[in-house]
Backbone as JSON Lines, residues from 0, in Angstrom:
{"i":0,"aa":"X","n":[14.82,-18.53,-19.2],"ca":[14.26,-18.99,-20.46],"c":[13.36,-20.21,-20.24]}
{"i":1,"aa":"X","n":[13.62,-21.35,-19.5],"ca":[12.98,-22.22,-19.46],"c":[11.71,-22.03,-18.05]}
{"i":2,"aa":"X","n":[11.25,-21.09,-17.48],"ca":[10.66,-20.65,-17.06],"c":[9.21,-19.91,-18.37]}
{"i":3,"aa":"X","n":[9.85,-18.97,-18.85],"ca":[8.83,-18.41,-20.01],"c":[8.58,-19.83,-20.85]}
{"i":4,"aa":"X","n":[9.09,-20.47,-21.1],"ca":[9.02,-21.83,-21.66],"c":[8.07,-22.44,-21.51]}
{"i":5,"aa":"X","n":[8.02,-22.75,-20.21],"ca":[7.09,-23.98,-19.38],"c":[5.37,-22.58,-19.11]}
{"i":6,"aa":"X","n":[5.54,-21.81,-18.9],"ca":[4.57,-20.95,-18.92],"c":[3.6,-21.06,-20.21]}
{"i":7,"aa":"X","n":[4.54,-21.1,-20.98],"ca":[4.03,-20.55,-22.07],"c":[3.49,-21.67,-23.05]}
{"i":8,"aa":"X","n":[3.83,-22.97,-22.66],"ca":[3.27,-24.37,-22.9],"c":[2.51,-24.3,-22.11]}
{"i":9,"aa":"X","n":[2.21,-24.1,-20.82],"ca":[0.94,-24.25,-19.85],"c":[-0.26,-23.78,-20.42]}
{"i":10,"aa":"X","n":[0.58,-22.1,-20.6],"ca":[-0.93,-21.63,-21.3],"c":[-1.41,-21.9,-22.71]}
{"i":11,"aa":"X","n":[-0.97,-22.43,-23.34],"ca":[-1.23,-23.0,-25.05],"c":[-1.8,-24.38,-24.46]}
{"i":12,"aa":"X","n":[-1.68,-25.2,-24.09],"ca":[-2.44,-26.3,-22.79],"c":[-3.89,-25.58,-22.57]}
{"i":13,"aa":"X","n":[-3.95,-24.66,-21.96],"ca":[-5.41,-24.62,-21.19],"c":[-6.07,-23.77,-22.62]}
{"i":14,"aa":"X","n":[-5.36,-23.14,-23.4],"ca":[-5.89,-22.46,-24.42],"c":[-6.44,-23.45,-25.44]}
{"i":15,"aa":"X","n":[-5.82,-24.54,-25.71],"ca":[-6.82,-25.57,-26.14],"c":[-7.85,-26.23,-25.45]}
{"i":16,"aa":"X","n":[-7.62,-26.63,-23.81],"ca":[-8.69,-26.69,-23.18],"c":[-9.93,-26.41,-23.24]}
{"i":17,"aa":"X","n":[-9.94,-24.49,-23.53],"ca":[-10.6,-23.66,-23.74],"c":[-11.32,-23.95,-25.07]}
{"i":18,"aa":"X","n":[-10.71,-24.4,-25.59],"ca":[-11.23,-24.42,-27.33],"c":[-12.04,-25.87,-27.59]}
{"i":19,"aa":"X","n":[-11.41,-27.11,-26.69],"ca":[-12.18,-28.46,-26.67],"c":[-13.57,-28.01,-25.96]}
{"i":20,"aa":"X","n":[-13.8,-26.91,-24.49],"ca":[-14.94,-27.03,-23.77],"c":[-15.89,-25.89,-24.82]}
{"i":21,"aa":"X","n":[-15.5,-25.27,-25.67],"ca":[-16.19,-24.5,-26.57],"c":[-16.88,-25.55,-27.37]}
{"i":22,"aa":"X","n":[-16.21,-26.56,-28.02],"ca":[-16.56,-27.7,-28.79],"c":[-17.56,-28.63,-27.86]}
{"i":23,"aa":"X","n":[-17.56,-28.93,-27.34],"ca":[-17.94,-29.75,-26.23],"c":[-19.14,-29.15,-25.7]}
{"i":24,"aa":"X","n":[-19.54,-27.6,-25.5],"ca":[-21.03,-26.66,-25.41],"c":[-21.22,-27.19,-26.54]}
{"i":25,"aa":"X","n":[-20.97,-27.02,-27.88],"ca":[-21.63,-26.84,-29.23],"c":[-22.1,-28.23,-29.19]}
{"i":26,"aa":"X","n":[-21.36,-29.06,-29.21],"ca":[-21.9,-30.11,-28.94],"c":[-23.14,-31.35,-28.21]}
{"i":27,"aa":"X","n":[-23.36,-30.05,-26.91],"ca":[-24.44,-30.82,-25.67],"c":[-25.1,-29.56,-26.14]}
{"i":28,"aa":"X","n":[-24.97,-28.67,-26.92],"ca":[-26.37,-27.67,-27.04],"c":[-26.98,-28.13,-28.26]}
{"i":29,"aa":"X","n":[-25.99,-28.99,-29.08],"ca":[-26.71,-29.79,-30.36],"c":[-27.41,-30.98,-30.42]}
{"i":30,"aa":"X","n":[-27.71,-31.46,-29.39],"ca":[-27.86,-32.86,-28.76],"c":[-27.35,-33.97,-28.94]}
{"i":31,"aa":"X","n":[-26.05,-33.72,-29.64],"ca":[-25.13,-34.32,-29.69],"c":[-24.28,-34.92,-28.55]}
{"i":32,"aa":"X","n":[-25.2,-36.04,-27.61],"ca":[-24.49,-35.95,-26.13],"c":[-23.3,-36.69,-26.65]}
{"i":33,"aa":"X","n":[-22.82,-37.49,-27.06],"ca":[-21.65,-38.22,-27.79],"c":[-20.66,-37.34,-27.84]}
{"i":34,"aa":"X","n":[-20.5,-36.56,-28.67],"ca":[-19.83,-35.09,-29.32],"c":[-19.32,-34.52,-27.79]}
{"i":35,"aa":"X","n":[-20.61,-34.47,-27.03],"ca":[-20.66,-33.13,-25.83],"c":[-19.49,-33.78,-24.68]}
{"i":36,"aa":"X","n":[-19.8,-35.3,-24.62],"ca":[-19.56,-35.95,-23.6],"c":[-17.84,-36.39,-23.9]}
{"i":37,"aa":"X","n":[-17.01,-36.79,-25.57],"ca":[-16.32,-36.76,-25.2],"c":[-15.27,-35.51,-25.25]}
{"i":38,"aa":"X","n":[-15.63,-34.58,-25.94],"ca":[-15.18,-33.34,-25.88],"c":[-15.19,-33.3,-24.66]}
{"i":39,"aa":"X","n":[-15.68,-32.87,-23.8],"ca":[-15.84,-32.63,-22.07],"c":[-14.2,-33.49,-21.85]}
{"i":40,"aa":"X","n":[-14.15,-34.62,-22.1],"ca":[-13.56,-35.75,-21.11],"c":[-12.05,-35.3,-22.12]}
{"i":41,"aa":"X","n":[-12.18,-34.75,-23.18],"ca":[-10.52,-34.18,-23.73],"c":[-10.39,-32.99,-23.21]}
{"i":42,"aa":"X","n":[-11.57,-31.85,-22.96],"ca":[-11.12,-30.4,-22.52],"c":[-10.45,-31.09,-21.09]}
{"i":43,"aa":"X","n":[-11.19,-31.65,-20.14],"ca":[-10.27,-32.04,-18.17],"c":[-9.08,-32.5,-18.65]}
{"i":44,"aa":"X","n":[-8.74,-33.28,-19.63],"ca":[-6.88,-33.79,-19.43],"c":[-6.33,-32.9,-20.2]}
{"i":45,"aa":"X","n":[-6.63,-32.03,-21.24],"ca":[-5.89,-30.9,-21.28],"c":[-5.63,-29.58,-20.41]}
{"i":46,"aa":"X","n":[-7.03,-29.53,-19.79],"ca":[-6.99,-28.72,-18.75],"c":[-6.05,-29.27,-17.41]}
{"i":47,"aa":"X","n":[-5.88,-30.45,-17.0],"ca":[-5.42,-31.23,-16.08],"c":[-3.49,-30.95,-16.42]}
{"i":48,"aa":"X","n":[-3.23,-31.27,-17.55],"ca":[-2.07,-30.85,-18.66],"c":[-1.65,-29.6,-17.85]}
{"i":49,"aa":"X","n":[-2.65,-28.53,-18.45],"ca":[-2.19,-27.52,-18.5],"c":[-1.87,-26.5,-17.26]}
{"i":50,"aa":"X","n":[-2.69,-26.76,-16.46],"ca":[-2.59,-26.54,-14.73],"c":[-1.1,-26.76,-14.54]}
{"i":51,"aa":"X","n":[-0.89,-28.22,-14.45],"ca":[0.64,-29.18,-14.5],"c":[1.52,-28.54,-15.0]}
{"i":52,"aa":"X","n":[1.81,-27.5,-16.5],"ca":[2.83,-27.61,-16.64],"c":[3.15,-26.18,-15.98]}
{"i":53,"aa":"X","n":[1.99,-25.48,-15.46],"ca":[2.04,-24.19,-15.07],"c":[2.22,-24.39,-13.51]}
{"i":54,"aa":"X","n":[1.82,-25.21,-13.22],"ca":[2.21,-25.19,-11.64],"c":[3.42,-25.99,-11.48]}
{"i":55,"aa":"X","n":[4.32,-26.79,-12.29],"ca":[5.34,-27.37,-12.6],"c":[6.41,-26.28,-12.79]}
{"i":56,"aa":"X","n":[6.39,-25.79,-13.77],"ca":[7.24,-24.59,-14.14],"c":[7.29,-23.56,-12.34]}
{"i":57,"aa":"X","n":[6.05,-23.03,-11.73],"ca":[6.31,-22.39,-11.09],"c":[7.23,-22.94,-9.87]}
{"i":58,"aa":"X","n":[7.08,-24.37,-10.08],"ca":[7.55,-24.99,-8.44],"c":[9.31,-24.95,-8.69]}
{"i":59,"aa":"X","n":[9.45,-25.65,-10.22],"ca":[10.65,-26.2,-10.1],"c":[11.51,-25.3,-10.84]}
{"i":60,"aa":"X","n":[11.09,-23.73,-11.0],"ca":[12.15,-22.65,-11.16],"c":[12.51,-21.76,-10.52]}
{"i":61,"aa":"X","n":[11.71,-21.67,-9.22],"ca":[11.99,-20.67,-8.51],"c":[13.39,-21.3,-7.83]}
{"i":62,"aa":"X","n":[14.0,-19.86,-7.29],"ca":[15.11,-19.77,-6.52],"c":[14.99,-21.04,-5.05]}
{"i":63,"aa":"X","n":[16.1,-21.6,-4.91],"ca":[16.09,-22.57,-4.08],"c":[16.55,-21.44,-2.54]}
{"i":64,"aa":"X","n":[16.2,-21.34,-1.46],"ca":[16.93,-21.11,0.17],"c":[16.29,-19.5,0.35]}
């Protein structure tokens, strides 16, 4: 359970990622570099997040020996 858990927070993590660097195009295609630039700098620490809790989950549930 806490395996599907941590997965499944990882990917809701990069799935907002996904949704800040969508914001963040709309933004540097509007010339809105402000908008573009800090959108950008929230999609990497959610993306950074979300990597983490997915490569977290994979390390620290697998079978130990």
């Amino acid at each position: 359970m806490k395996k599907a858990l941590g997965f499944f927070a990882g990917f809701v993590l990069l799935a907002l990622a996904a949704g800040a660097a969508r914001t963040a195009m709309l933004g540097w295609g509007g010339d809105h570099t402000d908008v573009g630039f800090w959108w950008t700098v929230i999609a990497g620490f959610l993306t950074i997040a979300g990597l983490g809790a997915v490569v977290g989950t994979a390390i620290h549930t697998r079978k130990s020996g």
